[in-house]
N, C-alpha and C positions, 0 to 999 in steps of 0.2 A: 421609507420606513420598512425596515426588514420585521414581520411578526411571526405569531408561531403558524398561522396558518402556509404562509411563504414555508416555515420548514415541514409542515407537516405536506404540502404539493411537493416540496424539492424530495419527500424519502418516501415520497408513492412514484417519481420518476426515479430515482438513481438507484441502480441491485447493491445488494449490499455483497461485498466482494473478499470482506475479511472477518472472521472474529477470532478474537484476542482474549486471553483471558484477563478480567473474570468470566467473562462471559462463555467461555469453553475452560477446560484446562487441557485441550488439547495443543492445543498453540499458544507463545507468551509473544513477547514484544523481541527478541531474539532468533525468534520464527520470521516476527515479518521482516525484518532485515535481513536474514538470510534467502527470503521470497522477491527481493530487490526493494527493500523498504517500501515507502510514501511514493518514490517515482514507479515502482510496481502496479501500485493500485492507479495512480492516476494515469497511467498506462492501458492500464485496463478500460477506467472510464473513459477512454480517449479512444479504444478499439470500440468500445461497445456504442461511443457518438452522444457522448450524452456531456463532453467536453467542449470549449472553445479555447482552442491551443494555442490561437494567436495575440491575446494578453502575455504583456510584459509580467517580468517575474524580478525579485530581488536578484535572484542566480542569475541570469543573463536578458536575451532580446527576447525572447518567448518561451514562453510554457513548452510548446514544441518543439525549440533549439534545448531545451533541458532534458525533455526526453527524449529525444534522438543520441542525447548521450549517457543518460544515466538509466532509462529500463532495460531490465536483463533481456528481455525478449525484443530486444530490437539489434542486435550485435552489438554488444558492448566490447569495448577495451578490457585487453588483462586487467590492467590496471582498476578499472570498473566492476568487474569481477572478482579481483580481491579484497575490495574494498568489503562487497557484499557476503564473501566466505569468513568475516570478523566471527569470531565466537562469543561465546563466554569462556573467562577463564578461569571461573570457578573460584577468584583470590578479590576481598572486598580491597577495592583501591577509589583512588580519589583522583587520580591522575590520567588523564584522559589516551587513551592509545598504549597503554603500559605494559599490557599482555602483547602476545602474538598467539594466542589460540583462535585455529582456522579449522571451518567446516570443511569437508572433504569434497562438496560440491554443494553449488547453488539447489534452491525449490524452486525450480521452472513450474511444477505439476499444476497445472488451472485448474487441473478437472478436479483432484482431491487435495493439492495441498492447501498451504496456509491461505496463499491470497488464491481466489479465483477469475477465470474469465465469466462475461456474462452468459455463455450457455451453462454454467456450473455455477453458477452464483450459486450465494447461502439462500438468498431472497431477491427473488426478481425487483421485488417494489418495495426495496429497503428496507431496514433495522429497526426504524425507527416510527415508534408511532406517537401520536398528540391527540393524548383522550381528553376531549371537555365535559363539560358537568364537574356535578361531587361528587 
């Protein structure tokens, strides 16, 4: 049984590496993909060791055969890199890949951009707290 106590241990170990807004309106969701997405961060927690990379994944053999191909900060492929320079393009559509507006370069910055490494975390011991009582 997974409880909130398991999540309130899991976000006193894990930094919290990203905010998105709401929670800033410094950064949206078009920030963290430009920062290398979901493989960015899990990248991060994977640097910072607080990962086990050798669980199978839907995407391939392991967590770490996924990001050895898809975090920016590990040499990715052009192809990998463009995927990641997607923009907004500013036109409401429904049709998925419709635009070609591209960032002019990726958010590598750990230290200040959107996602961070763990010496630059937002918060060492996580985002997330679980108050009890009333």
């Amino acid at each position: 049984d997974f409880s909130m106590a398991d999540i309130d241990r899991l976000s006193r170990e894990v930094p919290q590496l990203c905010k998105v807004a709401p929670n800033t309106q410094k950064y949206h969701i078009e920030d963290v993909h430009r920062a290398g997405g979901i493989m960015a961060i899990l990248g991060e927690l994977d640097r910072a060791g607080v990962l086990d990379t050798s669980v199978p994944t839907v995407y391939g053999d392991s967590l770490k055969a996924a990001l050895d191909e898809w975090d920016i900060m590990r040499s990715p492929s052009a192809e990998v890199v463009e995927f990641f320079k997607a923009g907004p393009g500013g036109v409401p559509t429904q049709t998925a890949f419709s635009q070609s507006t591209r960032w002019p370069s990726l958010d590598g910055d750990r230290a200040t951009g959107c996602i961070r490494d763990l010496e630059h975390a937002f918060s060492k011991e996580g985002g997330l707290a679980v108050l009890y009582g009333n």
